[in-house]
C-alpha positions as CSV (number, residue, x, y, z in Angstrom):
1,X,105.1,17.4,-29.0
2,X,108.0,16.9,-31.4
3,X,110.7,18.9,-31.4
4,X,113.6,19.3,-34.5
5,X,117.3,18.0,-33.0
6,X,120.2,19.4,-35.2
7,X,122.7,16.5,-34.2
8,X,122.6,13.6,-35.5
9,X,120.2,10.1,-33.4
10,X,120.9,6.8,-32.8
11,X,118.2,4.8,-34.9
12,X,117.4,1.5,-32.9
13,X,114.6,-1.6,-33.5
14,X,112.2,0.5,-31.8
15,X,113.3,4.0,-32.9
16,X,115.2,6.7,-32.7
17,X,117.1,7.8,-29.0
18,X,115.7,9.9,-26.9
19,X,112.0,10.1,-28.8
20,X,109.2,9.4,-26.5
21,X,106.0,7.7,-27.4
22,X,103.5,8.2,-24.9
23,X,100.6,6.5,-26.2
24,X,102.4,2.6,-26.3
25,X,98.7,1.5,-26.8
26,X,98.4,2.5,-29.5
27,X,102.0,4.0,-31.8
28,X,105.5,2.9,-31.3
29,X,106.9,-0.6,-31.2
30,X,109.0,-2.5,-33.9
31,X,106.4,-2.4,-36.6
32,X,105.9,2.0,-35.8
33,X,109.3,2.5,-34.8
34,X,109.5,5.4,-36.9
35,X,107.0,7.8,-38.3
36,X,108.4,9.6,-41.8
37,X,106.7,12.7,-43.0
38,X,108.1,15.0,-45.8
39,X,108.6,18.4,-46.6
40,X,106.0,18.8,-49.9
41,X,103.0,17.5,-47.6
42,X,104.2,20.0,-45.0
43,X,104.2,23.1,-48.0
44,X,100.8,21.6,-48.4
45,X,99.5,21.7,-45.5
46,X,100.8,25.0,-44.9
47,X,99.4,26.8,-47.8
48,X,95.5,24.8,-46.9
49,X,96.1,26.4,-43.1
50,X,97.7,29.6,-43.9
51,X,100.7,29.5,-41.8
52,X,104.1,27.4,-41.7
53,X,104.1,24.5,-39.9
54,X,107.8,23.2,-38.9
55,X,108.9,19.3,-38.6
56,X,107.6,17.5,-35.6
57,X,104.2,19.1,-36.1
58,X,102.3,15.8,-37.3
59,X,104.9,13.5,-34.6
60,X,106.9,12.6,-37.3
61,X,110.5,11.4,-35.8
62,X,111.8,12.2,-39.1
63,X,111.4,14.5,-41.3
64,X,112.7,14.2,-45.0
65,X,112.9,16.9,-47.6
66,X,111.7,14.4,-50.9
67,X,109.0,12.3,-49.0
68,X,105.7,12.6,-50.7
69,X,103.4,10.1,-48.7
70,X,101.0,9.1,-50.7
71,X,103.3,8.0,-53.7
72,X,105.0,5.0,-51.1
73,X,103.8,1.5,-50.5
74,X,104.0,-0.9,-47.5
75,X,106.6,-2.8,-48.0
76,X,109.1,0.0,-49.9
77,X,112.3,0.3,-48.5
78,X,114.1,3.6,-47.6
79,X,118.0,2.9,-47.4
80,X,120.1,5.6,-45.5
81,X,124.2,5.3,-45.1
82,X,123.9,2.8,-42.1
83,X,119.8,2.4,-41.8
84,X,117.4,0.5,-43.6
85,X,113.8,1.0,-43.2
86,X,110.7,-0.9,-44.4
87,X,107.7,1.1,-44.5
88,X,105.3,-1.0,-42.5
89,X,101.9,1.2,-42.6
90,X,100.5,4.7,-43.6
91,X,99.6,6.7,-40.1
92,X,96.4,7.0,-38.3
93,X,95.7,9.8,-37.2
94,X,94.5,10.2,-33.6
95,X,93.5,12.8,-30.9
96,X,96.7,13.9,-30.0
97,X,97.5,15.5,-33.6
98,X,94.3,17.0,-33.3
99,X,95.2,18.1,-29.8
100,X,98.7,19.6,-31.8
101,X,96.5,21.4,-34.5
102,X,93.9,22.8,-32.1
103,X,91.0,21.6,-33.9
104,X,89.0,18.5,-33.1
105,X,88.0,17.8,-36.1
106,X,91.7,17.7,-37.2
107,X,91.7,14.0,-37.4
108,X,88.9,13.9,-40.2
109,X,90.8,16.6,-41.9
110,X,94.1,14.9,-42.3
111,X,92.3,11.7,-43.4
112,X,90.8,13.0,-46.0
113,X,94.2,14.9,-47.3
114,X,95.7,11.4,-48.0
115,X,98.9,12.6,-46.9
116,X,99.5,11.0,-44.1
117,X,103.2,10.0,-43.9
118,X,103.9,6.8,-43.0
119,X,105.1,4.1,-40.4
120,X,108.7,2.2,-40.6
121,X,110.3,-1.0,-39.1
122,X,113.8,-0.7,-38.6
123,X,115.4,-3.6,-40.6
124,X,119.3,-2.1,-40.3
C-alpha cells in the first residue's frame, strides 16, 4: 500500500521514484504514470465511512489539497514549477483497493461515488 513521503520525488515518464506498481498488467506505464487524488474526495469519503482516511489510501502517488475529481477532463493539464501533466483517464477501480478498504464490494462502491481521481501522462 501507499505510503505519504515528506521529501520531495523525482517525477519521471513513467512516474514518480521509488513508487511501485505491482500490477504492470493492468496500472502504471506512460499513459498511468501518475494517479492524482485530492483532499475534498478524501473528507468525503471519510465522513460516508466514518473514519479518516490519510493519502495513499486509494494508490494515489499524489495527493493534492484542491483536486476535486470529477470536475477534470481528459486531456486538462496540471502544470507544477518543473512538471506538466496531462490527465490521461479517470481510475478504475480494481481488487486491490478493495483489498485496502477491507470490503469486497469496495470496487462497486467507489464507482458509484464518481470520485475516482484520475490518471496522468507525464508531458514535462
Amino acid at each position: 500500500f501507499k505510503e505519504p513521503v515528506s521529501a520531495p520525488v523525482r517525477v519521471t515518464r513513467l512516474g514518480l521514484a521509488g513508487d511501485a506498481v505491482c500490477d504492470t498488467k493492468n496500472h502504471g506505464g506512460p499513459d498511468q504514470a501518475v494517479y492524482l487524488y485530492g483532499a475534498p474526495d478524501y473528507a468525503w469519503w471519510s465522513a460516508q465511512l466514518g473514519r479518516e482516511l490519510g493519502p495513499g489510501t486509494f494508490g494515489e502517488n499524489l495527493t493534492l489539497s484542491e483536486l476535486r475529481s470529477a470536475e477534470l477532463r481528459v486531456g486538462d493539464r496540471l502544470h507544477f514549477e518543473t512538471v506538466v501533466l496531462e490527465l490521461s483517464a479517470p481510475r478504475i477501480p480494481c481488487a486491490t483497493l478493495a483489498a485496502r478498504m477491507g470490503d469486497p464490494a469496495f470496487v462497486k462502491r467507489f464507482r458509484r461515488a464518481e470520485r475516482p481521481g484520475v490518471y496522468a501522462r507525464v508531458l514535462q
